[in-house]
N, CA, C and O of each residue as an XYZ file, in Angstrom:
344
protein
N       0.802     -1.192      0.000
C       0.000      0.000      0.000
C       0.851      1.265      0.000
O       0.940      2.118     -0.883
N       1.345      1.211      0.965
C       2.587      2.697      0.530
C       3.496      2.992     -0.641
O       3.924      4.097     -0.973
N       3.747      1.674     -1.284
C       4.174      1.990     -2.732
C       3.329      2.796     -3.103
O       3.540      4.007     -3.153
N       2.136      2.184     -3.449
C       0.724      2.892     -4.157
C       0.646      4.878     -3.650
O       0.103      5.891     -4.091
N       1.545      4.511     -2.516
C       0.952      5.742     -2.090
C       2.356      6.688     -2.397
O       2.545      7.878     -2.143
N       3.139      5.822     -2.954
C       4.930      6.673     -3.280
C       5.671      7.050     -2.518
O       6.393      8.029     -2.708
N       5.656      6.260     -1.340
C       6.483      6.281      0.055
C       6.823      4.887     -0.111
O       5.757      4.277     -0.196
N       7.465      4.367     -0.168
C       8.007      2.883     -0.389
C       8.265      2.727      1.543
O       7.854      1.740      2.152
N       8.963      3.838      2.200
C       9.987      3.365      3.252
C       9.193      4.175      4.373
O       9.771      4.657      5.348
N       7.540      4.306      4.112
C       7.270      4.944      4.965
C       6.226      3.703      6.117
O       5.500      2.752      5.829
N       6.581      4.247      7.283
C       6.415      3.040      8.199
C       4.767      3.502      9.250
O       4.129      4.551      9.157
N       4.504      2.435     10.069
C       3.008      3.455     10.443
C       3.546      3.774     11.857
O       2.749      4.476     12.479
N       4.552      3.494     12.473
C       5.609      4.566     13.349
C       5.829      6.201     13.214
O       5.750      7.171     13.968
N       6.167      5.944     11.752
C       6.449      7.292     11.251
C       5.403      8.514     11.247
O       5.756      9.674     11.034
N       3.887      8.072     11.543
C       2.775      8.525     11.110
C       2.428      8.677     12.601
O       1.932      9.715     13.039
N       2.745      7.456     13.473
C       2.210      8.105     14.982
C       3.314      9.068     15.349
O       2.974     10.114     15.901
N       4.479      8.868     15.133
C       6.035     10.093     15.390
C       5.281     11.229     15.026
O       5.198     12.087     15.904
N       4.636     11.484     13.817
C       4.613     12.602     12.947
C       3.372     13.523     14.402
O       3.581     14.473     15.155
N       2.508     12.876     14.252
C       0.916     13.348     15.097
C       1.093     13.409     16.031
O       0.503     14.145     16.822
N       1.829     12.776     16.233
C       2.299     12.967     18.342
C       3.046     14.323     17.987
O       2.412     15.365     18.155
N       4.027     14.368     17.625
C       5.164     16.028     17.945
C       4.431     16.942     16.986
O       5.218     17.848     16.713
N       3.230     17.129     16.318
C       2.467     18.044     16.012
C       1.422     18.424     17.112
O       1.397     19.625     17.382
N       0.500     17.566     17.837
C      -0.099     17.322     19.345
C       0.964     17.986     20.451
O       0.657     18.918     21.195
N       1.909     17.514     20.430
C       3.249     18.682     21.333
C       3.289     19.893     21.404
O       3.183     20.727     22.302
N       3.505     19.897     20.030
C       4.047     21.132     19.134
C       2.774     22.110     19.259
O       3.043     23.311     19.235
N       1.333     21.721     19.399
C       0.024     22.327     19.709
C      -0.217     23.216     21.183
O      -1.040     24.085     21.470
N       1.112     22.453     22.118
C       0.770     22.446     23.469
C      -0.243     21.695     24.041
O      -1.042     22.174     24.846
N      -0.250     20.662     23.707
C      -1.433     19.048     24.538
C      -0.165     18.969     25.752
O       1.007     19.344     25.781
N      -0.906     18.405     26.531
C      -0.425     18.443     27.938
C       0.562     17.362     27.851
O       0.693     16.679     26.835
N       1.152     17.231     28.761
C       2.305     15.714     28.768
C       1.345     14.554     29.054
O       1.455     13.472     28.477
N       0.013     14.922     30.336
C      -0.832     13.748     30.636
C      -1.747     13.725     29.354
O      -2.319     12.645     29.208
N      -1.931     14.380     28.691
C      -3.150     14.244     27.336
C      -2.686     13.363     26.296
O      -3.279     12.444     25.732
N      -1.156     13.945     26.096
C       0.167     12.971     24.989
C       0.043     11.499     25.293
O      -0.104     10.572     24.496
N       0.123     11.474     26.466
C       0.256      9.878     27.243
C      -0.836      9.025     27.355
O      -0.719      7.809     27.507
N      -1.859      9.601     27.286
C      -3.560      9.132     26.963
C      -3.404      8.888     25.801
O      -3.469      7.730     25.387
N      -3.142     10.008     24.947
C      -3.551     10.075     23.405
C      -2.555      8.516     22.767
O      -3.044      7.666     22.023
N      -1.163      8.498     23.292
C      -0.519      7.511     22.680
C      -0.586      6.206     23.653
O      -0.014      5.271     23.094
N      -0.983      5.928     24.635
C      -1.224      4.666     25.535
C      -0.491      4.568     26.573
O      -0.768      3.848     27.533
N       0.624      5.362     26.468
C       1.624      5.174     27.256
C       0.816      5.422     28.780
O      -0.264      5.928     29.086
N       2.028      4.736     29.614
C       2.209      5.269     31.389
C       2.973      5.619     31.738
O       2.815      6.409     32.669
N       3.947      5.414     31.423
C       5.249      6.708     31.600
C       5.530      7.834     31.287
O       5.262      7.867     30.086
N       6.005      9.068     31.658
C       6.392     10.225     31.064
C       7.047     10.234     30.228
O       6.772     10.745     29.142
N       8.873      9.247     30.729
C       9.429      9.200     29.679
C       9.369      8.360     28.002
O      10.336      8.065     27.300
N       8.278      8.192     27.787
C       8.151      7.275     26.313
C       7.483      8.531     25.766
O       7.668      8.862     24.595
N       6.508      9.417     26.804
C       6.138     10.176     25.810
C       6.953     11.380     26.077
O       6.392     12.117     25.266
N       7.885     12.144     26.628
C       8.675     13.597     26.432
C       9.349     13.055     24.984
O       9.617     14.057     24.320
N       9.691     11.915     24.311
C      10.585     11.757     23.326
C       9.348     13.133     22.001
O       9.603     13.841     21.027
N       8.749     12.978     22.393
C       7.821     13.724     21.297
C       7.615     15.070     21.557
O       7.092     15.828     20.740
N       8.102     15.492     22.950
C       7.776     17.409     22.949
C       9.160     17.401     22.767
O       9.960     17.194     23.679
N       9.471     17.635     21.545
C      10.795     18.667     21.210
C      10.909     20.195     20.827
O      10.200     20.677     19.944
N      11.874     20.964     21.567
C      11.869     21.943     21.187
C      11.229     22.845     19.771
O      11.635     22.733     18.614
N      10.399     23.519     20.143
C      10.087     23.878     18.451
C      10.083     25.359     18.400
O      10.179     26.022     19.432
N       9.995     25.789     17.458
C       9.923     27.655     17.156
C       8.648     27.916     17.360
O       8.236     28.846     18.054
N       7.854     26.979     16.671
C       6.283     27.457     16.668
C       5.702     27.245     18.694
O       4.871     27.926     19.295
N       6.631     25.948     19.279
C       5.794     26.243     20.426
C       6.516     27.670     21.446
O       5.849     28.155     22.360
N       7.787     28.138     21.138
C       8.639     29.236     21.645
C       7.974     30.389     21.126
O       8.170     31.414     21.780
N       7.108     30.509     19.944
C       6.053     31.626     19.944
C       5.076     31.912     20.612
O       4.975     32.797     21.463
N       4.191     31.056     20.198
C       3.217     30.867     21.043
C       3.547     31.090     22.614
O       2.530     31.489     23.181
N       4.337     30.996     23.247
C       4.467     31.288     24.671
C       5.051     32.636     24.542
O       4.968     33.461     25.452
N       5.488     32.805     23.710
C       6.102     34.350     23.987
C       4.646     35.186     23.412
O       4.452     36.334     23.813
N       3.803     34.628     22.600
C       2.974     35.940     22.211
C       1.755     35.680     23.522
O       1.197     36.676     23.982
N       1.418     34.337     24.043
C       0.524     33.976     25.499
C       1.136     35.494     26.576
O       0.353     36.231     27.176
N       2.467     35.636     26.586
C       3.357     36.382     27.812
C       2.557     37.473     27.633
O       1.628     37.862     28.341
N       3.154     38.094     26.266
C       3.232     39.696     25.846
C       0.943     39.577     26.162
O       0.151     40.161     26.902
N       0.864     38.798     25.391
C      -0.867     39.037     25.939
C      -1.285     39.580     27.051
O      -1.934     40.619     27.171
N      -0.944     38.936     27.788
C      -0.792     38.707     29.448
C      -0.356     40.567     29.873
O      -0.937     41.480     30.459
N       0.870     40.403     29.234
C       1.459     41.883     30.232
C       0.997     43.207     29.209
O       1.386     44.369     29.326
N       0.295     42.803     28.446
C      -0.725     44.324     27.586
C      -1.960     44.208     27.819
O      -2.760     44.966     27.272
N      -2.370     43.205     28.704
C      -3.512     42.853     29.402
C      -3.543     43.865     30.867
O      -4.462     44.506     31.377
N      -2.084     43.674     31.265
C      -2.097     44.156     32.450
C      -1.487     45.804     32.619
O      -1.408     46.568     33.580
N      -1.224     45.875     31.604
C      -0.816     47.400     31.288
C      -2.217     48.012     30.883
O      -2.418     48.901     31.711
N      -2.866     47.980     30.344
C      -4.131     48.173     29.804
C      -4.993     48.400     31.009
O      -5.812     49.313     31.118
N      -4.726     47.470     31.913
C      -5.594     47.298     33.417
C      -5.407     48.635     34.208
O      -6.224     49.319     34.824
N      -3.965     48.796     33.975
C      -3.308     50.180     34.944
C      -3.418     51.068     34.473
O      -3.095     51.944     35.274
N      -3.749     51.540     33.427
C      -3.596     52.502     32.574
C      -4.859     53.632     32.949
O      -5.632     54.149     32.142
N      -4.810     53.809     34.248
C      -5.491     54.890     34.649
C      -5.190     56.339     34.786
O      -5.913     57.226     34.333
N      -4.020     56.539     35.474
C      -3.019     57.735     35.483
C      -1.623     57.485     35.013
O      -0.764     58.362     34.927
N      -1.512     56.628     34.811
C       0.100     56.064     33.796
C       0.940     56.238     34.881
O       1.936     56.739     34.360
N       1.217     56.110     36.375
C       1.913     56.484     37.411
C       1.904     55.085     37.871
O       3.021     54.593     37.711
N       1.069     54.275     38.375
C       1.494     53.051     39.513
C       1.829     52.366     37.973
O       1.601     52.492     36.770
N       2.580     51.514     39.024
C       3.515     50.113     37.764
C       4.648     50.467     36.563
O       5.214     49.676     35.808
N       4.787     52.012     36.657
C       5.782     52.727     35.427
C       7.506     52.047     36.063
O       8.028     51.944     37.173
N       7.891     51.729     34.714
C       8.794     51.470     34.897
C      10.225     52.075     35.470
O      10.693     52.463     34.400
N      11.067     52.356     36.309
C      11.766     53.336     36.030
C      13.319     53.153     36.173
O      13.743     52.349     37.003
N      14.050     53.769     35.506
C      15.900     53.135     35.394
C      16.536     52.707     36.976
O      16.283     53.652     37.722
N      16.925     52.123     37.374
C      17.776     51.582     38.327
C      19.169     52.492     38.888
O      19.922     52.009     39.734
């Protein structure tokens, strides 16, 4: 069947590898990963949250949300919470 499909060397490993570190890569929880793939250990499933750019965005644009959330909050007289040089 994978001939047919023009992957000769593609395995159905390769296909749970692939969906699991996209599920990671989503931010699914470590206990959701471990449901989702059967496992009971942590370590069978951390092999699949690898570092990624897309999940190092996403937490950096969650942050900046967060603290223009909270600037926005203060933003009554622009005086409490101002930053000022050291």
């Amino acid at each position: 069947m994978v001939e047919a499909l023009g992957v000769p060397n593609l395995h159905f490993h390769d296909l749970r590898h692939t969906g699991n570190t996209l599920a990671a890569d989503m931010g699914v929880s470590l206990r959701n990963l471990m449901a989702r793939m059967g496992h009971d250990n942590e370590r069978a499933a951390l092999r699949y949250q690898h570092r990624s750019a897309n999940a190092d965005r996403a937490i950096a644009d969650a942050l900046d949300s967060l603290v223009q959330a909270d600037r926005e909050a203060d933003d009554d007289d622009g005086e409490a919470g101002a930053l000022v040089r050291a």
